[in-house]
BALO-326293 format. One record per residue (C-alpha): x, y, z. Coordinates in steps of 0.25 Angstrom, whole numbers, plus 5000, padded with zeros to 4 digits. Layout:
N
XYZ ...
//
This chain:
791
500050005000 500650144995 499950275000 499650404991 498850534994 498550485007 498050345006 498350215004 498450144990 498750004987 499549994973 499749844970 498449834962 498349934952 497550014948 497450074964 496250014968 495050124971 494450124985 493050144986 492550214999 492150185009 491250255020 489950335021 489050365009 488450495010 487050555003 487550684999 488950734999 488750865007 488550755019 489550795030 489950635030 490350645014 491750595014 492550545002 494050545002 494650624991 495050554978 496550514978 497450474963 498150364966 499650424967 500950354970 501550334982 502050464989 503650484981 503350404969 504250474959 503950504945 504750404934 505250434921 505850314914 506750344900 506850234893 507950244881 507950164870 509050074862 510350144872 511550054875 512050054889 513350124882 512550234874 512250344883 513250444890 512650424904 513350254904 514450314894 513850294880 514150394870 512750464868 512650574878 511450564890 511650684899 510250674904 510650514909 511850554913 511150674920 509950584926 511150484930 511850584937 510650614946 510250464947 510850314944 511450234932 510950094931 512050034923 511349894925 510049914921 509549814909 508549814898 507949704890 508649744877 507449774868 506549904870 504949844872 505549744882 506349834889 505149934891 504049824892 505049794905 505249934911 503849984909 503349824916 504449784927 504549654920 505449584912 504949604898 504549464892 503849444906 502849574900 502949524886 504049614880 505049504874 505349574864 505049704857 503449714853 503549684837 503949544839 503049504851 502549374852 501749294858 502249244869 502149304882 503549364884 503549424871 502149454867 502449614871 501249624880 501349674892 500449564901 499549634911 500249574922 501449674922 500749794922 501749914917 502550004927 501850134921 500250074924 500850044938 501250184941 499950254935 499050164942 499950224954 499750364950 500850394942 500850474929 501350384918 501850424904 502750354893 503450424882 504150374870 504350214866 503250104869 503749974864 502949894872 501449894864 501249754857 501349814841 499749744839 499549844849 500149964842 499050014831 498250124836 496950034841 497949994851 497549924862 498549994870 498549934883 500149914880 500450054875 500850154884 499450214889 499050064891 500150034901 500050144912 500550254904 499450384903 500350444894 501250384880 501850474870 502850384863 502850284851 502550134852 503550044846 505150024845 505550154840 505150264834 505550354824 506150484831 505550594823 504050514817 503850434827 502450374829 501950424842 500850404852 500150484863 499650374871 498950294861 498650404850 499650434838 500350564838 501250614829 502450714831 502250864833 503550894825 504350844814 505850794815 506150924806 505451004819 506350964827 505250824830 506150684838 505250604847 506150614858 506050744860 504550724858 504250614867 505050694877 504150814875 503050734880 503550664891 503950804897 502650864895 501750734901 502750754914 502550904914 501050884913 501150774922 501850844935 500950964930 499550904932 499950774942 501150824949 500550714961 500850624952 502250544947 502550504932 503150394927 503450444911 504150334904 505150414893 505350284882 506050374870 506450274857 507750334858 508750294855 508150174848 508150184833 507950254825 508850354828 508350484827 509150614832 509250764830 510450764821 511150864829 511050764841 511850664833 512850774827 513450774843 513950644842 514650664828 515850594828 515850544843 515650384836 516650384823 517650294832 516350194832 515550084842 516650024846 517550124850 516250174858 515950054865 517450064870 517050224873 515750204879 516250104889 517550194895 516450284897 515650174904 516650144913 516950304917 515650314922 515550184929 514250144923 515250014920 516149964929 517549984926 517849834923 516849824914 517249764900 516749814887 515949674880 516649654865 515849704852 515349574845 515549514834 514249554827 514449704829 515449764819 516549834823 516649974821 517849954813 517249854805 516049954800 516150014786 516850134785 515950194774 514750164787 515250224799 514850384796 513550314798 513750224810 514550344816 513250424815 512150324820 512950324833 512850474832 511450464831 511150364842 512050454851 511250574847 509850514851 510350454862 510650594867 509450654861 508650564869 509350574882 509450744880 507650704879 507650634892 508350744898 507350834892 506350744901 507150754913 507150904912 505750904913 505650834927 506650924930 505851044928 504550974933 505750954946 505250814947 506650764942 507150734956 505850654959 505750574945 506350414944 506750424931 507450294926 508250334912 508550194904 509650204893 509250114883 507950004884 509049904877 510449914873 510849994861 510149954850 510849854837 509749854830 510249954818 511249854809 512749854810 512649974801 511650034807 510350084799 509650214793 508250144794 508150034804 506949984797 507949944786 508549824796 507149804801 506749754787 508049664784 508749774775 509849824782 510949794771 510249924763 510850014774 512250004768 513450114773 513050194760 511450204762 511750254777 512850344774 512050404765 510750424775 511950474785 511450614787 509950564790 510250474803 509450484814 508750584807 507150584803 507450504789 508150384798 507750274805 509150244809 509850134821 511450144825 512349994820 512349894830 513849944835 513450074841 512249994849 513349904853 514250014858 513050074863 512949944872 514249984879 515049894886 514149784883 513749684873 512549684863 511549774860 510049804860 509049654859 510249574867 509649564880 510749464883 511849574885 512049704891 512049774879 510549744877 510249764891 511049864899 510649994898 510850114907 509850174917 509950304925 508850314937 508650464942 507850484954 508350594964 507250584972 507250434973 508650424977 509950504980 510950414973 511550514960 512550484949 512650344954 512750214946 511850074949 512349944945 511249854950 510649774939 509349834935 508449794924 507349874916 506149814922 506649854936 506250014931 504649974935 504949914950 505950024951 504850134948 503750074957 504750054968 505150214969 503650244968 503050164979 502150074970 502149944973 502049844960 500549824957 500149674958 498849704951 498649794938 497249814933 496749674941 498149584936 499149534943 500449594942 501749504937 502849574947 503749674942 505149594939 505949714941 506649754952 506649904957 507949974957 507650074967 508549994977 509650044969 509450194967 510050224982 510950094982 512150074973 512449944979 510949874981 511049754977 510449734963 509049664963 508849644950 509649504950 509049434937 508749474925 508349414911 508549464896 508049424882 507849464868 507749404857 508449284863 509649364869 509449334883 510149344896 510049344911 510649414921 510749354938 511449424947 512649484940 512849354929 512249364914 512049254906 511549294892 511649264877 511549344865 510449274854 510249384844 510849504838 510249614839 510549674824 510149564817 508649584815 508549454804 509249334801 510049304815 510149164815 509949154832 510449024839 509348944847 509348994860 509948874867 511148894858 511449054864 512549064870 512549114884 513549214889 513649234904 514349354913 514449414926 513949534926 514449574940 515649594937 515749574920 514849704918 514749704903 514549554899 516049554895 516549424900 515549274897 515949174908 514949084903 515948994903 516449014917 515049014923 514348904916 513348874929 513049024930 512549024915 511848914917 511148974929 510849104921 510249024908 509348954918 508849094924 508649144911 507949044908 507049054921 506949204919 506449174903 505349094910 504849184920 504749314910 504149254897 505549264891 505349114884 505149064874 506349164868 506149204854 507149274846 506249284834 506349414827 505549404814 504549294817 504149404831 503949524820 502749424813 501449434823 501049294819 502249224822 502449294834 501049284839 500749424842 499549494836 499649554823 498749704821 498749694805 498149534802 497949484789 498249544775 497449684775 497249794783 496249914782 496650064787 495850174787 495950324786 496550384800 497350274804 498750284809 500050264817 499750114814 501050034818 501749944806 501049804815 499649874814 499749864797 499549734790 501049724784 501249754769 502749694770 503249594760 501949564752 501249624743 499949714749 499149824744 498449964751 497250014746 496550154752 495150214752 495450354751 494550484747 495350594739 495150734742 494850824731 496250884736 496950754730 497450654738 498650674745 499250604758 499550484764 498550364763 499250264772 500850254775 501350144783 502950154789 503950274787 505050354780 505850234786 504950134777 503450104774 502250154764 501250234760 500050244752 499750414749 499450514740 500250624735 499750734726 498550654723 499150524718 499450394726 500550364730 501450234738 502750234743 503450134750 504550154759 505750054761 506350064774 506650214772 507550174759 506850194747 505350254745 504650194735 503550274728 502150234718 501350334715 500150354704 500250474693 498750514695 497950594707 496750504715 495550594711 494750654723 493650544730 493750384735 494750304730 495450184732 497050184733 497850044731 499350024732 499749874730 501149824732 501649694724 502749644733 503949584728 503949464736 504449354742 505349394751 505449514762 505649664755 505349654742 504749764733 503449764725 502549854714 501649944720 500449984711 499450074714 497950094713 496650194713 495350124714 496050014707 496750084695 498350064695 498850214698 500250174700 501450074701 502750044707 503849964714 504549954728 505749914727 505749844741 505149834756 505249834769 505049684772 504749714789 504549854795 504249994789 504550064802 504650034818 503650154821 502950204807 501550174806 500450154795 499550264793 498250294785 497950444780 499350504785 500850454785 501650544799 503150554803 504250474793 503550484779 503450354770 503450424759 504250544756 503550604747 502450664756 502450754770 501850734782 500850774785 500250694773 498850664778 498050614766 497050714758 495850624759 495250504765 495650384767 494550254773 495450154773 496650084767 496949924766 498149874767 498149734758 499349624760 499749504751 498649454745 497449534751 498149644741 497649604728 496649664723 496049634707 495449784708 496449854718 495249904726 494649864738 493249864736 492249864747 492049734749 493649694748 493549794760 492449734768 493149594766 494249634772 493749694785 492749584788 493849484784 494749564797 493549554805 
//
């Protein structure tokens, strides 16, 4: 039992229940004996602080300045100063799994998060649903009277739940936060990102040439719901969860942010792995005997990398070191604002460096347009095509991602990257915890291991609240995390968190009091085609931790009893969170009927209509690698038609079906590398019509062209070819849109806005064999069998 405003309030069963009253029932409330308490808001306990979280994306342990990186931090470094570095704290190596965790205070399999959302599954560890028996940390504190508001990445909503019917119980707004400005998805692009405001599209108030980058945006927001917040509930604390996509790819910074690190990487990533760790060890945030793990085979040396290609490597790193300190220039932004609102000193405010190790997902040379990789064509990203595009990295045209050897050197001092949850590389990233209020210790370091989804006990622990064993009438699964308040005054307490499992993708590990046991599966780069080992044939590396800090030295050999021991615990800890039966599939996950999960877009058509948008790429029936057709009900305005009729993807690939100066008009986008355009020499006169493109794919096989023809009410208007097409994904955030196409342009031969001049009722999308059509129409009844055949 906790008290607030006076009276008692029992917090473990949530929501608070009401108390009806008790007493004498008068006739008429002027009666002297009248007598109701006053209404009291459920409030948290008396010295609950407010909670800021900042979760930053895709950072290495060696990246920022504040554990000795080479991208500059001074707001960490200034939050450290006043506060604590955690130089053993661990992620899951992969962003949903690593937020599903934090935002739960449970392992991530054990609340569904196997993996990231795209390839959920079936079964229960990695089917990306949340159950309800692990209700989240930010419904825990509203039902407590905490304000609660989340800004930025949400990676953790099922994508059959992404379109805008919802439902939305797993967005933000559905699990405890009032208020969510942010994108949903694995990343976003930094200057047309597709926004929400709690469950409602919204789209930038700026464009990137008026100064427009969703990190100062998002942080725009953030400041202004605290300001109002303390302004009209000053009773009341905040928890604001501050998730920017940075600095995951794409990315995207001010050129002038970049332009200060010109120069500072032409020695390359090997000679800043050695840089980055002397640094480490003159701040202590390594000990002074640590050993700094050796680059593997599979990563290129920096010598070995063509000449003719390293102006552009050397300018990636300059980039990512740019929007590393862009982002961290933002948060300081958000600091300032408590400072001025002088609830600084009162605020816990946990700043995470990185959700995962340093990401390796851009190629060993590194990429303008990730989506090329994506789609299994990274050999057309050759030294020439990059240098060429040199002067557009990291700006609005780009959808670029750093080589795998800065991520590695980005990993500092230790082995792997990103997705290898096996290693330290994956897994080890820096926290700072600021809390002046809370505890005197400054300036100090903490070497207790701590893991991400100890944040939620932590949180709950500092405000008083006890963990819930009902939400909304079920029956709580306990948190697994373990608070790390007992460290905050102590810089000896004995760690508690003493075990810790980690997977991904079939990398896997285990940590027991100071020993790891782990082995490496996959590789994190190579996206199709690994030929991986059957897990009973991994070989398992082992080391002690306590006093071999970087995983430098394997003594599996010495310690075969103690590996044993741990492959046994893993085991039992697999079995305990959902983490069996493993599954390193990657393109079996991407397909919803192999993988079991439930697919938006079923069968072989689909049927739009005029006003609907911001439908993500898992909401449209896929067009890829077969022959389709599109076909529109449109009324022409006297005007002429002009505008976009429906565009699916982005500058960095997709379609769109539109009219310009009165004639139809089809281009198709490949990956940002080549537009291909089909257009009809005369106007579409003023009234109803009926528009048709049908595409004649070049099959079998992934990729291949096709002939594109178009039609007017059945009449050929127009022909052409693509030379070839993106066999996977348009885009990570683009979306389908009917009437209107918003942020990076498919086609570059109209503007935004570019709304279309008339009418449109619907439009059907038509795949493989439903796209034949004798009369190229869709009559009446065509239409009518199509919706009851959906029925």
């Amino acid at each position: 039992m906790a008290s607030t405003n006076g009276r008692s309030t029992q917090r473990e069963v949530l929501p608070v229940p009401d108390i009806a009253r008790s007493g004498l029932v008068t006739f008429d409330a002027k009666d002297p004996d009248t007598s109701f308490a006053p209404i009291e808001e459920v409030r948290p306990p008396a010295g609950a602080p407010n909670v800021l979280v900042v979760l930053l994306d895709d950072v290495g342990f060696g990246a920022s300045s504040a554990f000795g990186g080479p991208c500059a931090t001074p707001n960490a470094e200034r939050l450290a100063t006043g506060g604590l570095k955690f130089n053993r704290f661990h992620t899951t190596a992969l962003c949903s799994p690593t937020r599903a965790a934090l935002l739960s205070g449970r392992n991530h399999h054990t609340v569904g998060m196997g993996g990231i959302t795209e390839i959920a599954t079936s079964a229960p560890g990695y089917n990306s649903m949340r159950p309800n028996t692990c209700a989240p940390l930010a419904e825990i504190l509203r039902l407590n009277g905490y304000s609660t508001g989340q800004f930025g990445k949400c990676h953790e909503v099922p994508v059959w739940q992404t379109s805008p019917m919802g439902p939305f119980d797993n967005w933000p707004t559905g699990s405890g936060f009032e208020y969510f400005y942010g994108f949903i998805g694995g990343e976003a692009h930094q200057y047309y990102p597709a926004l929400y405001e709690g469950t409602t599209p919204v789209e930038p108030d700026r464009t990137p040439e008026e100064g427009y980058h969703l990190m100062g945006d998002m942080t725009d927001k953030a400041i202004k719901w605290i300001r109002q917040q303390k302004s009209l509930m000053a009773d009341k604390p905040f928890f604001a969860y501050f998730a920017p996509g940075a600095t995951h790819a794409p990315h995207h910074v001010p050129k002038e942010w970049a332009d200060k690190y010109a120069g500072q990487f032409d020695d390359g990533w090997d000679a800043l792995r050695e840089q980055t760790f002397a640094r480490q060890k003159e701040l202590g945030v390594i000990p002074q005997d640590a050993e700094l793990t050796p680059r593997h085979d599979q990563i290129p040396a920096w010598s070995d990398m063509p000449e003719d290609l390293k102006p552009v490597l050397r300018r990636q790193m300059e980039i990512y070191a740019g929007f590393l300190e862009f982002s961290d220039h933002h948060v300081g932004r958000l600091v300032d604002a408590l400072e001025d609102l002088e609830i600084l000193e009162d605020t816990l405010i946990y700043y995470i460096v990185g959700d995962n190790g340093a990401s390796a997902e851009g190629t060993l040379n590194g990429t303008f347009n990730e989506m090329i990789n994506f789609n299994g064509a990274a050999a057309l990203e050759t030294p020439e095509f990059l240098l060429e595009r040199l002067d557009d990295f990291g700006g609005p045209d780009s959808y670029n991602h750093y080589a795998v050897g800065w991520a590695h050197a980005m990993d500092t001092p230790y082995q792997w990257t990103k997705q290898v949850a096996s290693h330290f590389g994956g897994t080890r990233n820096g926290t700072i915890v600021h809390w002046p209020d809370g505890f005197d210790a400054s300036d100090e370091l903490r070497t207790q291991f701590a893991h991400v989804i100890d944040v939620a006990p932590t949180v709950l622990d500092v405000a008083g609240i006890p963990e819930p064993k009902f939400v909304h009438g079920v029956q709580q699964t306990p948190m697994q995390g373990v608070s790390m308040a007992y460290s905050f005054s102590d810089a000896a307490a004995p760690e508690r968190h003493e075990t810790q499992y980690f997977e991904m993708f079939g990398n896997r590990g285990i940590y027991h009091k100071g020993w790891t046991a782990v082995t490496r599966h996959k590789t994190p780069w190579v996206l199709v085609g690994e030929k991986a080992p059957a897990f009973d044939d991994d070989v398992w590396e082992l080391y002690d931790t306590s006093v071999d800090w970087t995983q430098f030295e394997d003594v599996a050999a010495q310690h075969p009893g103690r590996l044993h021991e741990l492959q046994r615990l893993f085991i039992i800890e697999a079995t305990r969170n959902n983490v069996l039966p493993l599954d390193d599939r990657v393109a079996e996950r991407l397909m919803p009927e192999v993988a079991g999960r439930p697919k938006l877009a079923r069968g072989n058509r689909q049927r739009l209509f005029g006003g609907m948008g911001r439908l993500t790429e898992s909401s449209i029936v896929s067009i890829k690698n077969k022959s389709h057709a599109v076909t529109a009900e449109i009324l022409v305005p006297e005007d002429g038609a002009q505008g976009v009729i429906i565009a699916q993807g982005g500058s960095i690939g997709g379609w769109s079906l539109y009219a310009k100066d009165g004639r139809l008009r089809y281009c198709y986008n490949l990956l940002g590398l080549q537009r291909f355009y089909v257009g009809s020499e005369s106007a579409i006169s003023p009234g109803a019509h009926q528009v048709r493109m049908e595409f004649d794919y070049d099959g079998p096989g992934l990729g291949k062209g096709g002939s594109v023809k178009l039609f007017l009410d059945g009449d050929e208007i127009g022909n052409g070819t693509v030379g070839a097409t993106a066999a996977m994904i348009f885009s990570a955030d683009d979306t389908c849109d009917i009437g209107r196409e918003d942020g990076a342009l498919v086609a570059d031969d109209y503007p935004a806005p570019n709304v279309f001049s008339g009418e449109i009722d619907w439009v059907e999308i038509d795949v493989g064999e439903a796209s034949v059509d004798d009369d190229h129409t869709l009559a009446p009844d065509e239409l009518m069998r199509v919706a009851m055949a959906r029925q």
